[in-house]
N, C-alpha and C positions, 0 to 999 in steps of 0.2 A: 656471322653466326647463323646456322641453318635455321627455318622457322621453326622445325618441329622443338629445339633444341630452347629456342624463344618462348614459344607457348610452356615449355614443360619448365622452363624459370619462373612466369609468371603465374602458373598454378603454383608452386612452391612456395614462392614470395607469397600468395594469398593463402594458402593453407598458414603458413609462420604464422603471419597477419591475426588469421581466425584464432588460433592455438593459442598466441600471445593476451588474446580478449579475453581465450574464457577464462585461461587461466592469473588472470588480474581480476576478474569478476569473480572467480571462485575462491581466490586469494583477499579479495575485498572482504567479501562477506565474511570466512570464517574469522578474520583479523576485528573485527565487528564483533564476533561472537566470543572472542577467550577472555574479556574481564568479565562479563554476566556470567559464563559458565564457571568459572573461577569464584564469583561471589555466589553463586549456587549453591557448589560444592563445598564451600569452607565457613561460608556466613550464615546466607538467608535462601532458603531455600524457595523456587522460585524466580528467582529473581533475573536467570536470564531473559525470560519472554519481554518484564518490563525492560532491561539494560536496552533489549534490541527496540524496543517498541519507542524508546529513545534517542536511539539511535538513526533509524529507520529515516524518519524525516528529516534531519538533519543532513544526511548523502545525500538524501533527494533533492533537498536546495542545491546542495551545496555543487552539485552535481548538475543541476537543471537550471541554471543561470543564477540563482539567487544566491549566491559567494559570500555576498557583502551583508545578506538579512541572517547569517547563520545565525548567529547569537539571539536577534530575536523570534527567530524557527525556537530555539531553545528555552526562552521564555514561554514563550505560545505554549509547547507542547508540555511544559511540566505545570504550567497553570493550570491547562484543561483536563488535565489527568488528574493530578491532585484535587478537580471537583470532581470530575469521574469517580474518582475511589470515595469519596467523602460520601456524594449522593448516594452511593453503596446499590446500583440498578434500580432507584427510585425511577418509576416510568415519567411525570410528567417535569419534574427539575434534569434527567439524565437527557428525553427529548428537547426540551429548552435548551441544554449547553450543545449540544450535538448543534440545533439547528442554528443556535449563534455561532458557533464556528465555523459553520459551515457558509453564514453571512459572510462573515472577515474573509472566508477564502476567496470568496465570489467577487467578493470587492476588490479583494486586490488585484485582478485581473484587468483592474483600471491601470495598473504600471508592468500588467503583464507578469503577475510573480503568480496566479493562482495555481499554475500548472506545478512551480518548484515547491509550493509549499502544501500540497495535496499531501502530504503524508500525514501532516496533523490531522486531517480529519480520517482518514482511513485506517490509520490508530487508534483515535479515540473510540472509533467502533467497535475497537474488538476491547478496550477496556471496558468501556460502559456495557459490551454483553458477558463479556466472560472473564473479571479482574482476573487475573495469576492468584491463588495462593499463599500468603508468602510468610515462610514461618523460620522458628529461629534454629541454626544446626548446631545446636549447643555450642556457643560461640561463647567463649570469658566476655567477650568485647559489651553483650547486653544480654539478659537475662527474657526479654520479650520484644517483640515488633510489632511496632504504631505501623499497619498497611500503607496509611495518608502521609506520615513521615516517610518510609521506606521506598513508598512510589516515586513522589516526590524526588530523595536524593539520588534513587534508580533512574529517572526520567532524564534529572540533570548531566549525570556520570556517564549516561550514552551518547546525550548530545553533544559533550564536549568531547569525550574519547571519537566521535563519526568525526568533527570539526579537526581533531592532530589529525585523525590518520588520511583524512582527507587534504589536508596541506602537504601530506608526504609523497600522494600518490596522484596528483591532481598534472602532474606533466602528465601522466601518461595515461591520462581519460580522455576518451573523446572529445570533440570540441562541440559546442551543446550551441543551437542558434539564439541569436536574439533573443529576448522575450517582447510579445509584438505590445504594443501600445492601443489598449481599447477605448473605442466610444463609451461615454457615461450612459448610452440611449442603450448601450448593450449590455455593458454591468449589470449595471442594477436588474434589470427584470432575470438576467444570468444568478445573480446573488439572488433574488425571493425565491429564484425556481430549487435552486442547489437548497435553503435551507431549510423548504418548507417540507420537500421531498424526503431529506435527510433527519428531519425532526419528527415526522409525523412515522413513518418509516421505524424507526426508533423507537416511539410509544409503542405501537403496532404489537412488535417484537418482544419488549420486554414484556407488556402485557400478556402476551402469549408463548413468554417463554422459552422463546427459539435456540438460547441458549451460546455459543461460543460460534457456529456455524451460520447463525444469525448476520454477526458482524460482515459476511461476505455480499448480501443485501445490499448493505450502508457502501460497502467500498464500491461494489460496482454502478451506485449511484454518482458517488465521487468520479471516480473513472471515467465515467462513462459521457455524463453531460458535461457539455460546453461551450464557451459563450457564445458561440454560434453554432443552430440547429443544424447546418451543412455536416461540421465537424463532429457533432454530436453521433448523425448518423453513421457515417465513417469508423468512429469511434466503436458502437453498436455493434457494426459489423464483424469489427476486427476482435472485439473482444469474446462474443457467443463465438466465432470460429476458434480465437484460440482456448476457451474454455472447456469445450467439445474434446478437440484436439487432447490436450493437456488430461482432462478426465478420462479419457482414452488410455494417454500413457501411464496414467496414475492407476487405471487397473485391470493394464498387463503387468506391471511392476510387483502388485501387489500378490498379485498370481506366481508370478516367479518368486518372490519373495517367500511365499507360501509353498512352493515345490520345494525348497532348501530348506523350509523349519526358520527362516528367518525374519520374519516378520515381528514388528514388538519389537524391536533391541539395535544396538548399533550398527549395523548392517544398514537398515532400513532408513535410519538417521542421518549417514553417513550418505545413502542414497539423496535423501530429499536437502541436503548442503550443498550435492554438487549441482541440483536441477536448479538450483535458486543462485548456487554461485553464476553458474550458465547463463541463465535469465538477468544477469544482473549485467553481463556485455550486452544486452539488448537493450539494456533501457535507456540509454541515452542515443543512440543511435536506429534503435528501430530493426527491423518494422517490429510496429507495438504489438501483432498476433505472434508470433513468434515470441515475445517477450511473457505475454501471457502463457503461452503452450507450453515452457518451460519451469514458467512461475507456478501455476497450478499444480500438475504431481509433485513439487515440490513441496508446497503448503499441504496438500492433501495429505501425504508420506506424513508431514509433523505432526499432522491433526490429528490422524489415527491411528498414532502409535502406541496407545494405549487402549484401543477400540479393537475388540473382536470382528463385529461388522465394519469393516475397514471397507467394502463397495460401495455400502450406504453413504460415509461421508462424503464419495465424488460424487453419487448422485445426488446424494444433498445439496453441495456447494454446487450444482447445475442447476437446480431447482432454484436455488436463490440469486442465482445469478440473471437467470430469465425475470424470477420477480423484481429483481432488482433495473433490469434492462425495462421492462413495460411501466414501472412506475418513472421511469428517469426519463421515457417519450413520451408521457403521458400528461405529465407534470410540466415538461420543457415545451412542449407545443400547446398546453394551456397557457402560461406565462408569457415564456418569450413570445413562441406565435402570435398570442396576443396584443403583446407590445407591439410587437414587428407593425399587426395589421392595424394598430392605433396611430401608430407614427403613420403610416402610409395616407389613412384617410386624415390624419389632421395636414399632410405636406398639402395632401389635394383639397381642402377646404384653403388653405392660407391659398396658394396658388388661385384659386378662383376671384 
């Protein structure tokens, strides 16, 4: 077979390849999305954000090595909601559950699962700043909606529906590595830096109001640090680049959307499905700036789609994403650093 005739097989095989990813990642996601938009339309209105917000962490384990915790990802995540909605953005019990979660995540990084199960906490930030709404569409079935009941069987109804649809599709997801096995010397000061960050972070915000754009703060907290400062930084990196990026595309999009009269409406919606279905073949596989750059105008596109000032939001969600980046080095090279240089001169005292 001639070479030119080689190379132009195996560009093809990898184009198939790409094509095949996004569209199972674009294919994930919306399959994720038709019972919430479903009980929207015909129940409780609202109730897609929480179905997904349910959802959400549950692919991520299930997805990120943690296969076998799905059920208690699903526990976790409808417990901490269901106080989420309860405390109702009470600032000092809302910071308390944040930062205790944010503990449990940290800690389980001792068996290597904090990375799969990051989704509970980066959820729970956007309920404890911006609950969903959720009201009744004149349904025979109930006359009113308990939110705390609501969330709740919302919370549960996504995690189970992520857990089928994820046994259907899981041949043909990437193969996701190891999850590594941590030092307790590295845990722990990982876990006080994640939750104190995350908790204090959290009063800050509700205190001041920040609103549903807030919760982007808290996530790049989460994201962002990790049990080792090396990674952390890497982390850092990759994430302000793809953030940048991503707020970029998010408004030239918004621009063209605005040249056609479509912005506001299913257009624009339909736009920010496929950025995130996109993003969604990157997250197991990487690289995690690209995962970002495509996750961003995606979220921005849903955020503002009932906002006039539709630039404000990306540069919002960049502003918070820097605050969020500088408290997460901040915090992590107080803590861990600390530890680190504590272990060191206690090795060199025993050693003498």
């Amino acid at each position: 077979m001639p070479i030119a005739r080689k190379v132009g097989l195996v560009k093809a095989q990898k184009i198939a390849k790409g094509a095949r990813l996004y569209a199972l990642g674009i294919g994930f996601f919306i399959i994720l999305l038709i019972p919430g938009i479903l009980i929207a339309t015909f129940l409780v209105g609202g109730a897609a954000s929480v179905f997904l917000f349910g959802a959400m962490p549950v692919a991520m384990a299930y997805f990120g090595g943690a296969r076998d915790q799905s059920l208690a990802v699903i526990a976790f995540m409808t417990t901490a909601g269901v106080l989420a909605r309860a405390f109702d953005g009470a600032p000092i019990p809302s910071a308390l559950l944040v930062g205790l979660v944010a503990l449990i995540i940290g800690l389980a990084a001792r068996r290597g699962l904090s990375s799969p199960i990051l989704g509970v906490g980066i959820v729970l930030g956007f309920l404890v700043m911006s609950p969903p709404d959720l009201t009744n569409k004149d349904s025979n079935l109930f006359t009113s909606v308990n939110p705390v009941m609501a969330t709740a069987i919302l919370l549960a109804l996504g995690g189970f529906w992520a857990l089928v649809v994820g046994k259907v599709v899981h041949k043909n997801a990437p193969i996701v590595p190891k999850n590594e096995i941590r030092d307790i010397f590295v845990v722990v000061p990982y876990a006080l830096a994640l939750a104190l960050s995350t908790g204090i972070a959290t009063y800050f915000l509700l205190t001041g109001s920040a609103g549903s754009l807030g919760a982007w703060l808290i996530l790049t907290i989460f994201v962002i640090m990790k049990p080792r400062l090396d990674a952390t930084m890497s982390h850092t990196r990759d994430r302000i680049l793809g953030t940048f990026a991503g707020s970029a595309i998010a408004i030239i999009a918004i621009a063209i959307l605005h040249i056609f009269d479509s912005q506001q409406g299913l257009i624009q919606i339909t736009a920010a499905l496929l950025f995130v279905g996109i993003a969604m073949a990157y997250f197991v596989p990487g690289p995690y700036w690209v995962y970002v750059m495509f996750l961003t105008p995606g979220v921005i596109l849903l955020d503002s789609n009932a906002v006039s000032d539709q630039d404000n939001v990306a540069l919002t969600r960049v502003v918070f994403t820097l605050m969020g980046t500088a408290m997460a080095l901040g915090v992590g090279f107080l803590v861990q650093g600390g530890a680190r240089q504590w272990r060191k001169r206690s090795s060199t005292t025993q050693g003498q």
